[in-house]
Every structure is written in C-alpha cells, then in structure tokens.
C-alpha positions as a printed Julia matrix, in Angstrom:
152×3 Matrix{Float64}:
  -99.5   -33.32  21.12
 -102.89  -32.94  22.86
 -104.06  -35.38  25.31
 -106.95  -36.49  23.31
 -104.78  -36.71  20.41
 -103.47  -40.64  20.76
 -105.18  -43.3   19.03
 -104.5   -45.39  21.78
 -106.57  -43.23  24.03
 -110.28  -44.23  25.47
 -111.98  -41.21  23.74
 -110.99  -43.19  20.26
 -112.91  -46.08  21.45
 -116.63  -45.88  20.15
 -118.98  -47.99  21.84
 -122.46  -48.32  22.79
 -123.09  -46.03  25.88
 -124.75  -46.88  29.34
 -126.64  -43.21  29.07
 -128.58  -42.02  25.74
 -129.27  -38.2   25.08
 -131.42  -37.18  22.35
 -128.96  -37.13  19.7
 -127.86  -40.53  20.57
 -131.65  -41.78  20.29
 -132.39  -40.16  16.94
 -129.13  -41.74  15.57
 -129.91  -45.03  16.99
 -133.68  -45.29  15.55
 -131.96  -43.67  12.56
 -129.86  -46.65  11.91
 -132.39  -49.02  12.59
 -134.68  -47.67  10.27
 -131.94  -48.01   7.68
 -131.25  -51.29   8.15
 -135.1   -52.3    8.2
 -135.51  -50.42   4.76
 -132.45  -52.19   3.18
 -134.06  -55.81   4.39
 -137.12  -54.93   2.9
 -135.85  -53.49  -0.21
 -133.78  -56.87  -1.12
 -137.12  -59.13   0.31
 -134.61  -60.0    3.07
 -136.93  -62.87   4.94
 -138.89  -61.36   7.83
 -137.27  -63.68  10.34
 -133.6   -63.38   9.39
 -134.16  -59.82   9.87
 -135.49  -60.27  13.05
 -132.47  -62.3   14.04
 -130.12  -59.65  12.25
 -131.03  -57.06  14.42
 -131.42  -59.07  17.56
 -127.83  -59.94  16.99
 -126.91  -55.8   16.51
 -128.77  -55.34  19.7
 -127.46  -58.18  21.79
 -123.84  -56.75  20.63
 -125.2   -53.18  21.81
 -126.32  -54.38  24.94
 -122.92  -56.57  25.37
 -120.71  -53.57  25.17
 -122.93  -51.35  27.59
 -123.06  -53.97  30.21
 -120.47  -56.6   30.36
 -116.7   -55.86  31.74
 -118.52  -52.36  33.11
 -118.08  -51.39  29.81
 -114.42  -50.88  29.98
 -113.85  -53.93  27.22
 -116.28  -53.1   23.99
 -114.12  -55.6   21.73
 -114.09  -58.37  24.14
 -118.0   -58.02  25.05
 -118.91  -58.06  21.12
 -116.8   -61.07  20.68
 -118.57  -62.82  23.81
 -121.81  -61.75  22.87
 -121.35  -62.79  19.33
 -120.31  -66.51  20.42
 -123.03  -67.37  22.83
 -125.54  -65.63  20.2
 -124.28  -67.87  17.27
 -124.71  -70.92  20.17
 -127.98  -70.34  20.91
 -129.25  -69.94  18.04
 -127.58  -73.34  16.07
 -128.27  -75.3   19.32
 -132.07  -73.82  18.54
 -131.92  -74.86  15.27
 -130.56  -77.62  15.5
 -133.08  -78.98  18.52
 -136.42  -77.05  16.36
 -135.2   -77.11  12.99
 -136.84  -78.97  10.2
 -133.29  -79.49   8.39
 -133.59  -82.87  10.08
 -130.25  -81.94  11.88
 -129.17  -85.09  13.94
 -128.07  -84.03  18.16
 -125.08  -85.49  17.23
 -123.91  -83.05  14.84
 -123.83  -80.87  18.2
 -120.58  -80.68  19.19
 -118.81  -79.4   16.05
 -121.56  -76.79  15.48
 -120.85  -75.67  18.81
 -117.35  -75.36  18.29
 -118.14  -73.35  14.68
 -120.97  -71.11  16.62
 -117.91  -69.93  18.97
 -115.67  -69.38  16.1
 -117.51  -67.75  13.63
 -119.88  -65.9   16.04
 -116.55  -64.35  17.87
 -115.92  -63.11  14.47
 -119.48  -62.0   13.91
 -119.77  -60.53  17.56
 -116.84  -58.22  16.89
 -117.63  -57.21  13.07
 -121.18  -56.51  14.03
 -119.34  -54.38  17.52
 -117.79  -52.27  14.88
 -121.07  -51.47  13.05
 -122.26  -50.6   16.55
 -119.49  -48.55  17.4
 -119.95  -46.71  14.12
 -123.54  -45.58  14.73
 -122.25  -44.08  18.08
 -119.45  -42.23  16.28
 -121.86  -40.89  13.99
 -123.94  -40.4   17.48
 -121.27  -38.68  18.84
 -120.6   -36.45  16.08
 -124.27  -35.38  15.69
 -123.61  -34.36  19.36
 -120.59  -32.41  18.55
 -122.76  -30.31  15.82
 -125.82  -29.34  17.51
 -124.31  -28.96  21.17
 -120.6   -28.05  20.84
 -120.1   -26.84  24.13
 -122.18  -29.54  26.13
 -119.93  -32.81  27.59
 -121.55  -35.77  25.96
 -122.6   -38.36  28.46
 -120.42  -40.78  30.1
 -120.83  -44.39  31.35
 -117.99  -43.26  33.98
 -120.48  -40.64  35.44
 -123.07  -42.94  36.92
C-alpha cells in the first residue's frame, strides 16, 4: 500500500488552504457564482443570501486560520457556533420579532448547538470546492506540487 493511500492520512483531508493558485481562485469564484445563481433563481431574499455566504466564508476563513490549520473539523464547528451567536444575539437585540433579552440564554445555548452542526456541514461544502480545486489542479498541471499551508 502506498503512503498516500490511507484514508486516515492528511492528504485525504480537504480544507480551505492558507495559499490560492489560479486554479484554486477560478474554482472558488466558480462556486460562488453558483451559489449566487441558485439564490436568485428560487428569489432566495437578498439578505439571507448575504448571511449564507458570509457563513461559507467565515467557515473558509476558520479552517485557514484557526488551530494553524492543522484542525479543519474543529475550526468549522467553532466558527459555526460563534456565527450562529452573533447573529441570534443580533437579532434578538435589532430584531423587530419583538424578541424579549430574556429569551437570551436558551438561544445562546441553541446558536452553539445547532451552529456547531451548521459550522461543520457548511466545512464539508467548503472542503468540497477545494477537492474539486484540487482536482482541477491535478488536470491542467499534473506534474506541479499544489500549494501547501506547511510551506509558509
């Protein structure tokens, strides 16, 4: 069995890289412009797809940065619960739902729940566009290393 053979290894583990190349960039805007055509297609509301994809790239940015990158999973599922947080503690502090402060506590508790969940569901998605990336590598440079956040 080859060394980069074993699921278990690193090179299995897709995440979203400190360094972009070119192939990396195309695939990224590539996915984004996806996912901006599909809102728009179902009349998806402007703002909810503003916070979509601020979500995607706070998860992106999560997995490039915290734990030195070393910890994807755990940085998506971080990310994901202070993301959900912020954003019921927002809306519950500028939200016309009439929300009462008091109702703070337990939708803190479901923010770090649910946006764990989210955080790592929506690191998967993220980890799939950089497969893809990586594969798009593999097919128009085969013989070129692709880069590495170990390399810095």
């Amino acid at each position: 069995m080859t060394d980069t053979a074993k699921p278990t290894d690193r090179a299995d583990l897709f995440s979203a890289p400190r360094k972009y190349d070119l192939s990396t960039a195309i695939v990224v805007t590539t996915a984004y412009a996806a996912v901006f055509a599909l809102l728009r297609a179902i009349s998806f509301p402007a703002m909810a797809a503003f916070l979509l994809v601020a979500f995607f790239t706070s998860v992106a940015l999560g997995q490039a940065v915290l734990f030195g990158a070393k910890h994807p999973r755990s940085a998506s599922a971080l990310v994901g619960s202070a993301f959900f947080v912020i954003m019921l503690i927002a809306e519950c502090m500028l939200g016309q739902r009439g929300r009462a402060i008091n109702a703070l506590p337990s939708m803190i508790a479901f923010g770090l729940f649910f946006g764990a969940f989210w955080g790592y569901v929506g690191g998967v998605i993220v980890g799939s566009v950089f497969m893809v990336a990586h594969g798009v590598r593999l097919v128009l440079s085969p013989r070129e290393s692709p880069p590495d956040a170990s390399q810095e």
